[in-house]
N, C-alpha and C positions, 0 to 999 in steps of 0.2 A: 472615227468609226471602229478602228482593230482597238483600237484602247479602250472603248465602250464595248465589246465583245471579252478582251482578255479581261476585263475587271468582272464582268459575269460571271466568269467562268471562276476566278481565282475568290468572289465572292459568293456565286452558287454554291459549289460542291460544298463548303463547310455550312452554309445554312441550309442546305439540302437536310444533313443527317440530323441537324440541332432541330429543324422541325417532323422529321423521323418520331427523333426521341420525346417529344413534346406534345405526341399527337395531331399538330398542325397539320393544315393541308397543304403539300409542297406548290398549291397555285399561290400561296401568298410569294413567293420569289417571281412573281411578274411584277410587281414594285419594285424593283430591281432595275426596271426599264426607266424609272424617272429615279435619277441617280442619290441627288441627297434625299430629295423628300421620303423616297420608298426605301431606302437605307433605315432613314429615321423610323418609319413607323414599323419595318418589320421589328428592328431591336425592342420597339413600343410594346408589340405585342409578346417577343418570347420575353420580357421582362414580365410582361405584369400577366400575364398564362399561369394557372394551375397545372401544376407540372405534374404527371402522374408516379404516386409512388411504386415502389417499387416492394409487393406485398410478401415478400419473402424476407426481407432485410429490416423492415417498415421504415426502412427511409428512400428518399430517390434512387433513382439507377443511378 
């Protein structure tokens, strides 16, 4: 259970900010809760997500 906790936390915080940046809504890290499979699919998503450019630079942030 603390191991299922610390890997939250050592796995949240960096996909916190990556879905930040992505526009995502930070409730996809409740998949988070079921370990591999919700692993898999959030990487699913910011993989295959239209990432927002960045309209100053005209490329990504």
């Amino acid at each position: 259970m603390l191991v299922a906790i610390l890997m939250y936390f050592i796995l949240g915080i960096p996909l916190w900010r990556i879905c930040q940046r992505t526009a995502t809504s930070p409730a996809v890290l409740l998949l988070l809760l079921f370990p591999v499979v919700g692993f898999g699919l959030i990487l699913a998503i910011i993989a295959f997500r239209q990432w927002p450019a960045n309209p100053e630079t005209g490329g990504l942030r």
